[in-house]
Short mmCIF file of the C-alpha atoms (twelve columns), coordinates in Angstrom:
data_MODEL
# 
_entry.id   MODEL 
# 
loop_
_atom_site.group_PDB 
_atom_site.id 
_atom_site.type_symbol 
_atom_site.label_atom_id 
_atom_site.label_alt_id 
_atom_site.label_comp_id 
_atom_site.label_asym_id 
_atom_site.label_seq_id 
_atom_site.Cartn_x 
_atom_site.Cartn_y 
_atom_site.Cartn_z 
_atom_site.pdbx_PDB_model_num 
ATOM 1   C CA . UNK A 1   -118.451 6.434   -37.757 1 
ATOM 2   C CA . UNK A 2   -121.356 7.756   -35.954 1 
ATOM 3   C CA . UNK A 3   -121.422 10.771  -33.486 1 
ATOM 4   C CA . UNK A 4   -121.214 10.236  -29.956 1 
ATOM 5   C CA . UNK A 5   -120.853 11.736  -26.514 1 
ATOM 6   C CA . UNK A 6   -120.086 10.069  -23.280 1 
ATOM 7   C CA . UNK A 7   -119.677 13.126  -20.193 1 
ATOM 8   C CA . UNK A 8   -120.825 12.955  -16.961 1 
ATOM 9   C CA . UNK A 9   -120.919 15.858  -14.248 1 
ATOM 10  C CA . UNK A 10  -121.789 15.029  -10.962 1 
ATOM 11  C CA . UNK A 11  -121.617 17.204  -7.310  1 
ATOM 12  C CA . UNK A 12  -122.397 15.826  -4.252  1 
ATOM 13  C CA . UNK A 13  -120.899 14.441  -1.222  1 
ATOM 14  C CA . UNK A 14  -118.709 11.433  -0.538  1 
ATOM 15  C CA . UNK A 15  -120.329 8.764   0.639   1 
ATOM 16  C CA . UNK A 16  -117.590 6.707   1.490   1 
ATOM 17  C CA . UNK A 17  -113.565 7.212   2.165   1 
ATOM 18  C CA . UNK A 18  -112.029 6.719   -1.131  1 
ATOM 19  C CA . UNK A 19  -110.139 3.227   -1.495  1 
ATOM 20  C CA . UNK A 20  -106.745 2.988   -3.226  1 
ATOM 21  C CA . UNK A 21  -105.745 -0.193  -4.776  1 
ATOM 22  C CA . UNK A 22  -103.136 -1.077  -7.297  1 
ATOM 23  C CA . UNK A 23  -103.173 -3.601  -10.292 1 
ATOM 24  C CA . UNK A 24  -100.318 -6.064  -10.903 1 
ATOM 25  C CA . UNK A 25  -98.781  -3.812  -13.247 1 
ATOM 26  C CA . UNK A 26  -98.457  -0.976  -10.428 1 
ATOM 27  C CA . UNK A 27  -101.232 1.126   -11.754 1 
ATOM 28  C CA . UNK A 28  -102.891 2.883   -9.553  1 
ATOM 29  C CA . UNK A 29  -107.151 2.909   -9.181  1 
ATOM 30  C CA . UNK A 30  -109.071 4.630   -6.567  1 
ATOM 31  C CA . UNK A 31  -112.807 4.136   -6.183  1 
ATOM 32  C CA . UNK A 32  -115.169 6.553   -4.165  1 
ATOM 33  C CA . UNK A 33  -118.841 7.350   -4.491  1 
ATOM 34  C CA . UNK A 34  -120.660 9.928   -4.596  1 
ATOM 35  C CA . UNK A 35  -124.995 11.134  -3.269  1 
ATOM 36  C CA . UNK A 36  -126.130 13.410  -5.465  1 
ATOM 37  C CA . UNK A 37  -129.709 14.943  -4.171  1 
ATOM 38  C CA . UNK A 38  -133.455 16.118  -6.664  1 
ATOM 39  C CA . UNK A 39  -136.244 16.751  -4.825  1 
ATOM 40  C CA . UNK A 40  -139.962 15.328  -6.085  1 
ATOM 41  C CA . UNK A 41  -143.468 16.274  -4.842  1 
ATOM 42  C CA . UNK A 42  -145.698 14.181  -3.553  1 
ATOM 43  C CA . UNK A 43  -148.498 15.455  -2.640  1 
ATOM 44  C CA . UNK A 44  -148.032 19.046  -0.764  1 
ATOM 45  C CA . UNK A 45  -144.430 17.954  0.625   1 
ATOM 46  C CA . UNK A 46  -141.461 17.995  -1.261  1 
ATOM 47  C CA . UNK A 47  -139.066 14.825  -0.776  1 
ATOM 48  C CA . UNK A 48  -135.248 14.558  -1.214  1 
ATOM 49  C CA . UNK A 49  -134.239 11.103  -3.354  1 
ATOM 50  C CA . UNK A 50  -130.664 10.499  -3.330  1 
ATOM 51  C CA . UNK A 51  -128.748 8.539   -6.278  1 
ATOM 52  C CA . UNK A 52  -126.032 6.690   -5.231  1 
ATOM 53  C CA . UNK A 53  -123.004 6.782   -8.373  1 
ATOM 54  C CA . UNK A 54  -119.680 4.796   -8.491  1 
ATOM 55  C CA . UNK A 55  -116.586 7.040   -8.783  1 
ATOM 56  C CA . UNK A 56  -113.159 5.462   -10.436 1 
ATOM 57  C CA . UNK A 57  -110.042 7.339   -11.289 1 
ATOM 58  C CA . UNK A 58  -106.702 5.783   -12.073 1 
ATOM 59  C CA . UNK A 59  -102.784 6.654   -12.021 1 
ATOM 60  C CA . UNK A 60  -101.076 9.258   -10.146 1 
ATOM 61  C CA . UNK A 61  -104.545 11.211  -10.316 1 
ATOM 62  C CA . UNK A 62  -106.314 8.376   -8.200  1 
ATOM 63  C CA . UNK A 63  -103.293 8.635   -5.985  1 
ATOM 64  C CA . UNK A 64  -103.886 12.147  -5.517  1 
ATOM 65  C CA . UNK A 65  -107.831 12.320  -4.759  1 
ATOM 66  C CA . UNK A 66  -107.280 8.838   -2.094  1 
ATOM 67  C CA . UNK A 67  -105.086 11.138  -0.238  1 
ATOM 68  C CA . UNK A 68  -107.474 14.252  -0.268  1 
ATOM 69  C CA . UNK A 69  -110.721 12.982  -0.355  1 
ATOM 70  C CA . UNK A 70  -112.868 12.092  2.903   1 
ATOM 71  C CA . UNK A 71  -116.259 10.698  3.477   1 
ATOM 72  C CA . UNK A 72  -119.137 14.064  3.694   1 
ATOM 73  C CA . UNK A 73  -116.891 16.251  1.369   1 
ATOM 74  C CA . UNK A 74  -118.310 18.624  -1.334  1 
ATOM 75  C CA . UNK A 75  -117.046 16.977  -4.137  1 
ATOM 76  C CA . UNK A 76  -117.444 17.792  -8.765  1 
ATOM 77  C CA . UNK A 77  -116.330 14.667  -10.737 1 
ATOM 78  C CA . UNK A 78  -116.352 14.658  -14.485 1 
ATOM 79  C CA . UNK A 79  -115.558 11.867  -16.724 1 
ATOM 80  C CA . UNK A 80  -117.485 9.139   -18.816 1 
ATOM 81  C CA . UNK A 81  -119.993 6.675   -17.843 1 
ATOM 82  C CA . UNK A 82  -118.564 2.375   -18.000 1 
ATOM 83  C CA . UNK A 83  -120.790 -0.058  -17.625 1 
ATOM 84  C CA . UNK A 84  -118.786 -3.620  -16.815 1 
ATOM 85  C CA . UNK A 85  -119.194 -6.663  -15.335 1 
ATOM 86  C CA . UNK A 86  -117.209 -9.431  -13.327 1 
ATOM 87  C CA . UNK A 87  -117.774 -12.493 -11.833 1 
ATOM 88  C CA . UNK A 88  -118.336 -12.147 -7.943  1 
ATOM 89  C CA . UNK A 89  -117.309 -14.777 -5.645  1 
ATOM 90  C CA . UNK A 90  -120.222 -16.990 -5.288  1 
ATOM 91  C CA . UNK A 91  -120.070 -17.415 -9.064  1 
ATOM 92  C CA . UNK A 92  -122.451 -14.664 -10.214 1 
ATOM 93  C CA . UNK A 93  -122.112 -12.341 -13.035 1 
ATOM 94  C CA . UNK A 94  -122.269 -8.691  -11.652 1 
ATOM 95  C CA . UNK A 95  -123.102 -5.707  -13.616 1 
ATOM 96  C CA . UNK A 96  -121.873 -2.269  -12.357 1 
ATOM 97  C CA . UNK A 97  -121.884 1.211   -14.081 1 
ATOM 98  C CA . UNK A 98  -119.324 3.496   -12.774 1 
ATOM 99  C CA . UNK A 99  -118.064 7.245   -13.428 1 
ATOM 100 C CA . UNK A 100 -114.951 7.035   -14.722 1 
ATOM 101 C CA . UNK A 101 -113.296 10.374  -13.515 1 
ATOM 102 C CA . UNK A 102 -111.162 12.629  -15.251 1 
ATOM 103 C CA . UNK A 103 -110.972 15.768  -13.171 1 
ATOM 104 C CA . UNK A 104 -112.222 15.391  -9.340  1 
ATOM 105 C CA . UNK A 105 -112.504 18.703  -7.674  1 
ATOM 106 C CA . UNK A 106 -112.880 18.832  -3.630  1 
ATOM 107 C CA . UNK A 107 -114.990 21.793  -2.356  1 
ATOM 108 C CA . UNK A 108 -113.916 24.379  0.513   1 
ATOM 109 C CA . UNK A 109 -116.951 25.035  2.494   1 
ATOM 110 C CA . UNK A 110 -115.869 28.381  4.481   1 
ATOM 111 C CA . UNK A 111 -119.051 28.705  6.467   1 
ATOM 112 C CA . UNK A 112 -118.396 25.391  8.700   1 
ATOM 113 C CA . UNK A 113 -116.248 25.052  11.351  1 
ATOM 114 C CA . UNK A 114 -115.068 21.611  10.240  1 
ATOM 115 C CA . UNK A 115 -111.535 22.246  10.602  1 
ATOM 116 C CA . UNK A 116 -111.423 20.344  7.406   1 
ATOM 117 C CA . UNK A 117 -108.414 21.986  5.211   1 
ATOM 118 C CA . UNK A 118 -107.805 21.373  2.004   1 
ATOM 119 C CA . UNK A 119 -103.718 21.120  0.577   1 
ATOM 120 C CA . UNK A 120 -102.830 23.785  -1.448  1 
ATOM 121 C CA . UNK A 121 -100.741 23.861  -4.296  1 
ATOM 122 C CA . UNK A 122 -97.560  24.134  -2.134  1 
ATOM 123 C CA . UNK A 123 -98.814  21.478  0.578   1 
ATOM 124 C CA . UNK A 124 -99.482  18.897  -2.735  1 
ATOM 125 C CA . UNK A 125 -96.331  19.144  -3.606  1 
ATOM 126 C CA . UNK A 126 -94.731  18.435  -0.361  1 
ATOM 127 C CA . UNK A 127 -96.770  15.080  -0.548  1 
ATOM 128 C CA . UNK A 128 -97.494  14.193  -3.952  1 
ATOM 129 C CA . UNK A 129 -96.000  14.458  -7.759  1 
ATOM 130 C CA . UNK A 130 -97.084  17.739  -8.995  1 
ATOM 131 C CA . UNK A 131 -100.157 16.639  -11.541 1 
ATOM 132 C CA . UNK A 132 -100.936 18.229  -14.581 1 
ATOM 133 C CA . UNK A 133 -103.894 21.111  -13.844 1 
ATOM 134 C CA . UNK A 134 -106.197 19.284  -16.332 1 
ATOM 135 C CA . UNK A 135 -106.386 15.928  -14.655 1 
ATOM 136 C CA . UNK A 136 -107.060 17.366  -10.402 1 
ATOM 137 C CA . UNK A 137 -107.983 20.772  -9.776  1 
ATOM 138 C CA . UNK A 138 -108.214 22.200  -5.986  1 
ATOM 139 C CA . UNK A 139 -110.881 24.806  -5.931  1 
ATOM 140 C CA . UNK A 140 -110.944 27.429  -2.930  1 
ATOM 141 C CA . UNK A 141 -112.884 30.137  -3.953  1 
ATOM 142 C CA . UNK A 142 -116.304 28.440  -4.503  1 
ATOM 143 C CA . UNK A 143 -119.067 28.430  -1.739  1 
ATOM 144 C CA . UNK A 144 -122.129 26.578  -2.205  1 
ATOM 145 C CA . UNK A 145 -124.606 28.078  -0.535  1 
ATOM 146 C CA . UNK A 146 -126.723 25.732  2.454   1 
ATOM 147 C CA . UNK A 147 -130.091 25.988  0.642   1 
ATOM 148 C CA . UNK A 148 -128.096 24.154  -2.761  1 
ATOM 149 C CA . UNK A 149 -129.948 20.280  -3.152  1 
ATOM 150 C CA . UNK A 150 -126.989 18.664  -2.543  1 
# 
């Protein structure tokens, strides 16, 4: 069997308010996505170019990040890469490729006067099944500066 590695990182805002669907079987499958920012030259001027990525996380994790999660947060994702393909309703085959989250980790940004608050351990478990630490992660310590890309 041959070496491999499928991880993706990715931090950059929500572009969208997460959407929380279930499968006949009760499971549980939110999908989000996510800008991230690079900057290119051309010419004398620099230029921001956004990529667009596909977020999907599934059971009580998914459950967790629909409720949290809101379109212009700060947001880390890790996971693998899928690439799949359905049949769309006009009859087409459609080809997606999609981050498959693991972890999803909302940032605090303390320097904005949002108003935006992020639950707490205590708050999450007022509202939701305590999850194991490895699978959603709250940070509130971390400040990204306003001169970061994304």
């Amino acid at each position: 069997m041959a070496f491999s590695i499928n991880i993706a990182i990715v931090t950059g805002n929500v572009t969208r308010d997460p959407e929380l669907r279930f499968t006949p079987s009760g499971q549980a499958v939110c999908s989000f996505g996510i800008a991230t920012n690079r900057s290119i030259k051309k010419g004398d001027q620099w230029e921001d170019v956004a990529t667009f990525h596909n977020i999907v996380q599934w059971g009580k994790a998914a459950e967790y990040t629909a409720s949290v999660l809101k379109k212009g947060m700060k947001v880390s994702v890790s996971g693998r890469i899928d690439n799949r393909s359905y049949d769309a309703k006009d009859g087409t085959k459609k080809y997606i490729s999609e981050i498959v989250a693991d972890t999803v980790i909302p940032f605090t940004d303390r320097h904005s006067n949002s108003g935006t608050e992020y639950p707490t351990k205590t708050q999450e478990s007022n509202n939701v099944e305590q999850l194991p630490d490895k699978t959603v992660e709250t940070v509130e310590d971390i400040v990204i500066p306003d001169e970061m890309p994304f």
